[in-house]
N, C-alpha and C positions, 0 to 999 in steps of 0.2 A: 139388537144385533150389532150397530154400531159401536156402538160401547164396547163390545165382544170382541170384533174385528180391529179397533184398536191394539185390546192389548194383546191379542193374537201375532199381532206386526211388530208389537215392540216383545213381547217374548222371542219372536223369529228375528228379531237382532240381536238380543243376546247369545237364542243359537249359532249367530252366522257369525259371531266373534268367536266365540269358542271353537267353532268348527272351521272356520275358513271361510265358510260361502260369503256371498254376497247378496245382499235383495234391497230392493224398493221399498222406502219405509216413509207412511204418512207423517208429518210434520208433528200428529197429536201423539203420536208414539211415542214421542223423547219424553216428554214432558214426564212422563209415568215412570220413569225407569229407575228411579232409585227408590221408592218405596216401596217399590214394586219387587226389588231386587237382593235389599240389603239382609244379613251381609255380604253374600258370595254371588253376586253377578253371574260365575260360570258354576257353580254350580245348578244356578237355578235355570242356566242353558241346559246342562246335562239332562233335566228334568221335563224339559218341555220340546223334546224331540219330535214329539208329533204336531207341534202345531205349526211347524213351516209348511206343510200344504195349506191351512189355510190363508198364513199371511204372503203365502206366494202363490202367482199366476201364470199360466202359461207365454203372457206374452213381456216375463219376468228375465229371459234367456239374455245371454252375454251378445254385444255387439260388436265384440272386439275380435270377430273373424280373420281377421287380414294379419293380426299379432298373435303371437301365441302367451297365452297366458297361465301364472301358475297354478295347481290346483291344491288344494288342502296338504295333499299330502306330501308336497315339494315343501311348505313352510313349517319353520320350529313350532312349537308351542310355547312361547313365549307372551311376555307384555313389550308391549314393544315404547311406547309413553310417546308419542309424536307430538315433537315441542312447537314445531313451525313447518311451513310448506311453498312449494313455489311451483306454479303452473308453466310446463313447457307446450308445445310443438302446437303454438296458437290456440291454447287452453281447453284442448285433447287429453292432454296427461298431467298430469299433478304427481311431486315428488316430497316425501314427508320425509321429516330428519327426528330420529327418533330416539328418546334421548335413554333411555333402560334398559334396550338390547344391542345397541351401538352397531345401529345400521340406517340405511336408507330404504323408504320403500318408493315402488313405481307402481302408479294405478291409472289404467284407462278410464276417465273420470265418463266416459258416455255408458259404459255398461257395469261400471266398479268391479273391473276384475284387478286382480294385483297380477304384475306383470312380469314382476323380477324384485328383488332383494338382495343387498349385498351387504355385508359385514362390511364397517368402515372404523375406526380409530373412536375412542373410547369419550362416554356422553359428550353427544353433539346437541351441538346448544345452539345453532343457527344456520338458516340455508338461506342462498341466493340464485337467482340465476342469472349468466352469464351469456347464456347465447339462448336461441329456441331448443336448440339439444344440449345443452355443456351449462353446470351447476357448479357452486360452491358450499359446501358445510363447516361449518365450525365447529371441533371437538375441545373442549373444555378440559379434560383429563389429560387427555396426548398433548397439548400445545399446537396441533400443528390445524392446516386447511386443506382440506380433502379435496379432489379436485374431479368432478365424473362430468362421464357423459354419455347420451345414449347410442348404441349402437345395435339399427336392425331390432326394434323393441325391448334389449338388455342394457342394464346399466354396467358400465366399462369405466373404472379406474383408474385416471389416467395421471394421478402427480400427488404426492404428498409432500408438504412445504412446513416446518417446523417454525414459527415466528413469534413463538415465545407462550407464557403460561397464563392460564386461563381464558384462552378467546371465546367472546361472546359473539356478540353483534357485528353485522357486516354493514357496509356502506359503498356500494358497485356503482365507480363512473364508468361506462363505458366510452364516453368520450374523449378519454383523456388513457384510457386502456388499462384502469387502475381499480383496486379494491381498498378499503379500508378495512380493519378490525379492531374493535377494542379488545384491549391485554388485564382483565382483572386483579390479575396478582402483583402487577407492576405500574395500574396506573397510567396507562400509554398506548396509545395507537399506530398501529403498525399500517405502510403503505406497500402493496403488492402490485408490482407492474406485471399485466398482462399483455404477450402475446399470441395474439389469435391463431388458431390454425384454421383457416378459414375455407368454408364449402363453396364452391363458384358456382354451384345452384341456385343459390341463395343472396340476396344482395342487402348489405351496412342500411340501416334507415336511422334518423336521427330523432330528439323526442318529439313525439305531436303536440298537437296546440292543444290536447286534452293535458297534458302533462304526465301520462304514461309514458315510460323508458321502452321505446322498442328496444328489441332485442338485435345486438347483430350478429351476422351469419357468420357464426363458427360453430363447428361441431366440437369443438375442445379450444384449451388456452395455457399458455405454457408459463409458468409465476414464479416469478423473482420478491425476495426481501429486499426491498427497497430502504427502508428505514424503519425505526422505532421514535418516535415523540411523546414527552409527556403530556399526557391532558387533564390528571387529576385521580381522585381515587373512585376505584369503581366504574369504570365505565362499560355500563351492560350491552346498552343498546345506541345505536346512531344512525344517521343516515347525511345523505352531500345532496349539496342542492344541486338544481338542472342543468347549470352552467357550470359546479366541478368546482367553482371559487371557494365552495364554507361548508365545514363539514361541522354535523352541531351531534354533543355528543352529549347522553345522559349521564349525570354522575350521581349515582346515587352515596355514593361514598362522602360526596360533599357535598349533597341537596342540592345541587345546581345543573344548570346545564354551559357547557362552553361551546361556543362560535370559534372555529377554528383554521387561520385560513390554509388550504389546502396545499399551497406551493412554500411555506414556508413553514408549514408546522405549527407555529405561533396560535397561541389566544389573542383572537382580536377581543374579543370579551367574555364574561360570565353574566349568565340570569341567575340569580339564588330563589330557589323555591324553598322561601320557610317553611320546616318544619317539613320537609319531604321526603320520603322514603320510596321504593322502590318504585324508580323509574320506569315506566314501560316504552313500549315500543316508540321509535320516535322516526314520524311522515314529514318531508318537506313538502312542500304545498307547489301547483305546477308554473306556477309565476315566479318561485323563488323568493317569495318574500317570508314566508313566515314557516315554520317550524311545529306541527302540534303534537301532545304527547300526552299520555296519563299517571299518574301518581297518586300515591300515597299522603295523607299528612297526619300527622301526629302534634296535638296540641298542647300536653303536658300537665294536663287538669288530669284531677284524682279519679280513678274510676269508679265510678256508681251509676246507677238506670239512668239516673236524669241526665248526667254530664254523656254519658254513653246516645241516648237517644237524642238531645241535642246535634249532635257530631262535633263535641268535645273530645274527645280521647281519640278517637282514629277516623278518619274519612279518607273519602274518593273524592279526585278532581278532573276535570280535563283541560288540558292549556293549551296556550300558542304563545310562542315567543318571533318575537323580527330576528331576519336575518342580513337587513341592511344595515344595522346600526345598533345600539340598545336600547331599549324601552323597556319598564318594566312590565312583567308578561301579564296575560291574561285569560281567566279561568272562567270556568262554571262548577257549579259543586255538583255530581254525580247522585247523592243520596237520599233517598224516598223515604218519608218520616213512618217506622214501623219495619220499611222494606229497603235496609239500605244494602249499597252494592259493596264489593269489597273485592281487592285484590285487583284492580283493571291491568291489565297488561298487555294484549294485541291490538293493534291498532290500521283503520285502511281507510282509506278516501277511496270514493268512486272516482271513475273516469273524470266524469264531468265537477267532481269538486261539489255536486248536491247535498250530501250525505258522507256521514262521518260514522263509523262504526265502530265500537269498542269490545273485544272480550272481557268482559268480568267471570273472570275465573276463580272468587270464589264463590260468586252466587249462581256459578254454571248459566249463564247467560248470554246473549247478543244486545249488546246497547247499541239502538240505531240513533242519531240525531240528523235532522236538516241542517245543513250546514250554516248556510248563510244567512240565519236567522234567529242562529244561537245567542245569550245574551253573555257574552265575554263582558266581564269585570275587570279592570286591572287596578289601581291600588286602592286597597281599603274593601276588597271584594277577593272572591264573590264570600255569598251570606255561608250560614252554618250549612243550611240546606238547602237541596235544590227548589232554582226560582219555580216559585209559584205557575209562570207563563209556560214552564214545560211541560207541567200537570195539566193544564187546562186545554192543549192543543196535542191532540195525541197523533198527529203527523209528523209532528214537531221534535218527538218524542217516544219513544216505545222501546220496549223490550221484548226480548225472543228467548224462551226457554231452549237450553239446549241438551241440558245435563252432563254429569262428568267434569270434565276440568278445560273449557277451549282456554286453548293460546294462541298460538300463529292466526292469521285470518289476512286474504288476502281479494280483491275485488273481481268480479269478470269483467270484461269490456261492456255488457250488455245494462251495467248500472244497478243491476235488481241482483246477482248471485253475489254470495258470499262461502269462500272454501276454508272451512275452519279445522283447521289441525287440534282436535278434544284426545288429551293423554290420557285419562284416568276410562274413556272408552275404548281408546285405544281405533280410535277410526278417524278417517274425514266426512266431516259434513257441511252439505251442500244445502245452503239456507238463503231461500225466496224473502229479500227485504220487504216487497213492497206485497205479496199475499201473506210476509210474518210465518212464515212455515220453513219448517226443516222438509226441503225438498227430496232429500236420501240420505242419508246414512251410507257410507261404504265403510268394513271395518279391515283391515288391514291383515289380519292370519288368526289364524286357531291361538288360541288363548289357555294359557298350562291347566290343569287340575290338580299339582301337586297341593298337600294343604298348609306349607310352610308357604311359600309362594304364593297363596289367598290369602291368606293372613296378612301378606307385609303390604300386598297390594291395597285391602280393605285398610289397614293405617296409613298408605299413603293417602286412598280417599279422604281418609276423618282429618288429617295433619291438615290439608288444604280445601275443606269445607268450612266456609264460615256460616253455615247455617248450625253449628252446634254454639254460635255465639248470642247475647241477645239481640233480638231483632237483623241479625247475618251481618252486623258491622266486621266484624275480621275475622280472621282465621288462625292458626298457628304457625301457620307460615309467613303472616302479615308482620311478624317481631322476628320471628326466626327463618330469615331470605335463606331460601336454599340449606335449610335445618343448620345456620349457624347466628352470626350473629344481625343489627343493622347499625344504621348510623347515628341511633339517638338515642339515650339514658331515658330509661319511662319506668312511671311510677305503676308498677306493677300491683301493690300491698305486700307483696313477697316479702316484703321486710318489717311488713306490721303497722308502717304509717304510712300518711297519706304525704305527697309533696317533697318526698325523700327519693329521688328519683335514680334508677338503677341502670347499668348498661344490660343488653342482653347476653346471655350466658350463651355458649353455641352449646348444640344438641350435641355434637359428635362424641360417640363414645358414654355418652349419659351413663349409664347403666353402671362406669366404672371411677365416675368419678363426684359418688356422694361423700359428703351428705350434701344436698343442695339449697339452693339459693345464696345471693353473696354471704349472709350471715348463718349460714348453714345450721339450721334451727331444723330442717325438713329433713327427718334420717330415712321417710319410706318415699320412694320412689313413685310408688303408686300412689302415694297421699298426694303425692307433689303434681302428680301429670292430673290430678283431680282438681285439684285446687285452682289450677292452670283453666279448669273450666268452669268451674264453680264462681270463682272469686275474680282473677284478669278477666277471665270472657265474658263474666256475667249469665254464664247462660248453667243448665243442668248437667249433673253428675252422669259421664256417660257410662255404658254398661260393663259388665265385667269381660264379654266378648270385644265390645270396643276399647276396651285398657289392652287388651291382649292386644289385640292385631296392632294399635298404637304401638307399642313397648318393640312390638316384634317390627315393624317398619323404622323407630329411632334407631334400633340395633343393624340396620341394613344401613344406615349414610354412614359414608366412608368421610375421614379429610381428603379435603381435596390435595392433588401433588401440590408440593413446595421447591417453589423454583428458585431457589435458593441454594438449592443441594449442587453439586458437581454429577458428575455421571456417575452411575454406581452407588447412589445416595451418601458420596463423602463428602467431606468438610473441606472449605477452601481454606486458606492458609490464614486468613480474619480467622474463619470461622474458630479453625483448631485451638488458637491462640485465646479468641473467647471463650472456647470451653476449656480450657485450662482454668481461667480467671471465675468463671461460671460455679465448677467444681470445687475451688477452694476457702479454706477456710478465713481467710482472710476479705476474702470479698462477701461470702455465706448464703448466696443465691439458692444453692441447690438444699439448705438444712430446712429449705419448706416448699421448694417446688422441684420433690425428687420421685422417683421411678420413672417408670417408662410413660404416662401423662403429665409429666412435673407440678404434681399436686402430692399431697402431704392428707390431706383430707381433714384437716384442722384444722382450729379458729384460731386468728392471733391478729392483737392489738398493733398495727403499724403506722400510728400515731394520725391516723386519718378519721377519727370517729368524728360521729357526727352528735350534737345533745338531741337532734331530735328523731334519729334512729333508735328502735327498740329494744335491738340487740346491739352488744358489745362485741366486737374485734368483727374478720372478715375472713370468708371460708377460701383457702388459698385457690386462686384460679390454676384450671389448667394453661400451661405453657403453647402446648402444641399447635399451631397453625396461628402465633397470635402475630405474625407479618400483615395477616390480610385484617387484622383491626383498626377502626379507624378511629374508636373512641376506649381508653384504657384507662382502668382501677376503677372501684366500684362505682362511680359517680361520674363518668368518662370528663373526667378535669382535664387527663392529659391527652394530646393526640397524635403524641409520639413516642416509640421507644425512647426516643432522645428527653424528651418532657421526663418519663416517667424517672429516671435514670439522674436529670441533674437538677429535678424541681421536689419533686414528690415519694421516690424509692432511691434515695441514696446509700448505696453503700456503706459508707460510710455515718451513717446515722440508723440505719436498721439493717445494715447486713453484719458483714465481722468487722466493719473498722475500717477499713482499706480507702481510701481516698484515689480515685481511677484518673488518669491522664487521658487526656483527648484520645491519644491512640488506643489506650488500653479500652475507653468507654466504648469507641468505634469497633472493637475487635469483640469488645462480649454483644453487642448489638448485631453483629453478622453472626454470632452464635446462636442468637435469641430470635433471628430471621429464618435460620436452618432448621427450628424445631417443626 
């Protein structure tokens, strides 16, 4: 009967997505949910209507008396994909940012009712909070930071501030009455001075000796653009240390991280993480001295089982860098021989600094560690795989199934809870470190049943599961950050040899700009997304339902805006002036990278072959969004428009002839920014 009741609890959470309710769901529940489920998660709620009496109980009812809360049929039916989360009003209520239906939700985390919802500016990519009532989000699309607060149990929009294009990651001093964000598309961090509007209910406290940021008492905050600083490319995620002096920022754009001092803007220094790719969340630590974070690495060795099972070709790590000084950083390797992790990206310290927790979000998991008895390596370290010492002490060590996709993940005060914002569930969960159990499950609204809409959702699943890889090392999102490109040339075989290493192609718009791969040998589309798991991932052919809903989810990511445009998506007076030069014959840009993707869809020889590539010439790239690249031409030699332009694609040697003057190079450069 156990066994029974189980999946009776986990069927009754798929019901309570699809439908809106809410229930109490044991910890073994999760675990079961995707084989249990695939393809269609809501469908197979629709189907199992009757078994919420038995996974619910009478003494199951809402606690959230004193609030009024929404019911089923107040919310859309939507995905709503909750990227991250922030506990207010003394970790009562929990607010997700949710990055698919571009909204915020509010839920009474002691009875998981949802309590309001609000439509907010277009995929938000980070929340923080600011006061016990009053949050900040990051919308990615819009440029701008959203600014709420709550009022009387509803969430109230109180300021939107425009501070440039692509904000990610937030970094909240409140002792200094300031926010940080990092700017994707430009590279650079923006400072936003806050003014409190403050409750005289409530009174300012400053951080404890646990190193938790109390909150102070404002019900809202009024925000100014204080400035823009460069800090590098890519800067996803950040955080300021205790005392407000160093803001240390991930760049995944250039494998590193910067130390940054806060009143001047300035790099006091860089850590380089060889071979590192996407950055995840990054904690200062409550002493201020050190910095920890998780990433990616990429080794450059050819891909095959052994190089693969090793953790040659892609791994997980977890680091800590200083932030008094520079030292070279230090890691542990995250991956279990057979059972490796993939994609780490949320990150939390408990209170007391014991316990260090990680989302891996592609092997749908919680990674717990003991802190202070990790074995940090720094140079010449750590090994291929994780130390021996962490297998053998399973205190020391463990993982928590969760299912779905966690990312945000944030501490309780009590050391043992963990509130994990999981997109691809589309709920928050409430997971017991120290009994290893998913303590509830809360899901956030009714869930659509259109079946275009299942479909893109089921390929967002497969896109960012690396269990279709061998043994779970990556996933399709582990090359392709946010379905486009990363920061490092990998030898895929795509191109027939081994050690002939290629940049990645971004997804956007796939479907219209074959034939694919650089030497564009691949004319079917479907052969290509196959191969993609057959041959890169090393793992098996997936099914013709899973080609579909893949196909139908690449055909959902849009480019991201380009802040390069003027208002009205026109050309600055560079820009027009470059696309003059752009368009003409004489310079001959556009006789191979034309329509409306500036691609041609042909091969042609521009003097960059390689002897030990298998095909001859190189399948024109598409134009569009190639500002946010940080490595360009098939083999990213250059790593910049400017590189490509006066070292490698000169005009004047492969275009029509034309020989470009600084100004005129700078003027097609602001066109080639605009696309």
């Amino acid at each position: 009967m156990a066994k029974w009741r189980n999946r009776a609890e986990y069927f009754a959470m798929i019901l309570c997505a699809a439908s809106g309710s809410n229930i109490h769901l044991s910890g073994n529940a999760v675990a079961m949910i995707q084989p249990l489920t695939r393809p269609y998660p809501s469908v197979w709620a629709g189907l199992l209507l009757g078994v919420l009496a038995v996974a619910t109980s009478s003494d199951q009812r809402s606690l959230a008396a004193d609030l009024p809360s929404r019911t089923a049929g107040d919310l859309p039916a939507v995905f709503r994909g909750p990227v991250d989360l922030v506990l207010l009003e003394r970790e009562t209520l929990a607010v997700t940012a949710n990055e698919l239906s571009n909204s915020v939700t509010l839920v009474e985390l002691a009875s998981g009712s949802v309590l309001d919802e609000l439509s907010i500016a277009k995929r938000p990519a980070a929340i923080a909070p600011l006061s016990e009532r009053s949050f900040v989000v990051s919308c990615r699309d819009s440029g701008t930071l959203e600014f709420i607060s709550l009022d009387n149990g509803r969430l109230q929009h109180d300021q939107t501030l425009h501070v440039g294009w692509l904000p990610m990651g937030l970094a909240v001093d409140l002792a200094h009455q300031r926010l940080f964000v990092g700017l994707m598309a430009t590279g650079e961090a923006a400072e936003i001075r806050l003014t409190p509007q403050r409750d005289a209910s409530l009174s300012s406290t400053s951080r404890s000796e646990s190193g938790d940021a109390e909150l102070a008492a404002a019900t809202s905050s009024e925000a100014t653009l204080v400035r823009r600083f460069p800090v590098g490319r890519w800067p996803r995620f950040m955080d300021v240390s205790p005392d407000g002096s160093r803001l240390v920022v991930g760049l995944s754009g250039d494998s590193q991280l910067a130390v940054i001092d806060t009143e001047t803007g300035s790099v006091l220094y860089e850590e380089p993480i060889v071979g590192g790719i996407n950055i995840g969340h990054v904690r200062c630590s409550a002493d201020g001295t050190r910095a920890y974070f998780p990433w990616m690495i990429y080794r450059t060795n050819p891909i095959d089982v052994r190089n693969i099972q090793l953790g040659w070709v892609l791994a997980s790590r977890l680091a800590r860098i200083r932030l008094d000084g520079p030292a070279y950083r230090e890691a542990i390797s995250l991956d279990v021989p057979r059972r490796a992790m993939a994609d780490p990206h949320g990150l939390a310290l408990t209170p007391d600094e014991k316990r260090i927790v990680v989302t891996s979000s592609g092997t749908h998991e919680l990674l717990v560690y003991r802190h202070h008895d990790l074995p940090f390596v720094g140079a010449g370290g750590p090994g291929d795989l994780i130390d021996p010492e962490l297998m053998r002490d399973q205190d020391l060590f463990y993982r928590i199934e969760l299912g779905g996709r966690p990312l945000g993940v944030q501490s309780a005060p009590d050391n043992r809870r963990m509130f994990v914002a999981n997109q691809t569930l589309d709920c928050i969960q409430i997971v017991d470190i120290e009994s290893k159990q998913v303590e509830r499950t809360i899901a956030l609204g009714p869930t659509p049943q259109e079946e275009n809409q299942l479909l893109v959702h089921r390929g967002m699943e497969i896109f960012h599961d690396a269990a279709y890889s061998l043994d779970q090392w990556y996933s399709c999102a582990s090359c392709h950050l946010d379905g486009g490109s990363n920061a490092k040339a990998m030898d895929t075989w795509n191109d027939g040899t081994e050690l002939t290493t290629k940049t990645v192609l971004p997804l956007f718009s796939v479907s219209q700009t074959g034939p694919w791969t650089w030497h564009g040998w691949q004319e079917d589309l479907e052969e290509s997304i196959q191969n993609s798991f057959v041959s890169t991932m090393q793992g098996e052919a997936v099914s013709d339902q899973e080609l579909l809903a893949l196909q139908a989810y690449l055909a959902s990511c849009n480019y991201p805006p380009n802040p390069f445009l003027l208002e009205g998506k026109q050309l600055s007076d560079a820009a027009s002036r470059g696309k003059l030069l752009f368009e003409s014959e004489d310079v001959g840009c556009a006789n191979c990278h034309s329509g409306n993707l500036f691609t041609d869809g042909e091969i042609h020889d521009v003097g960059l072959n390689s002897a030990s590539d298998a095909y001859e010439g190189y399948n024109t790239p598409s134009l569009v969004g190639v500002y946010q690249k940080v490595r360009l031409l098939h083999d990213g030699r250059a790593k910049s428009l400017s590189d490509v332009l006066t070292k490698w694609h000169r005009p004047d040697e492969i275009g029509g002839g034309m020989v470009l003057s600084d100004e005129q190079r700078e003027d097609l450069i602001a066109y080639l920014k605009s696309l």
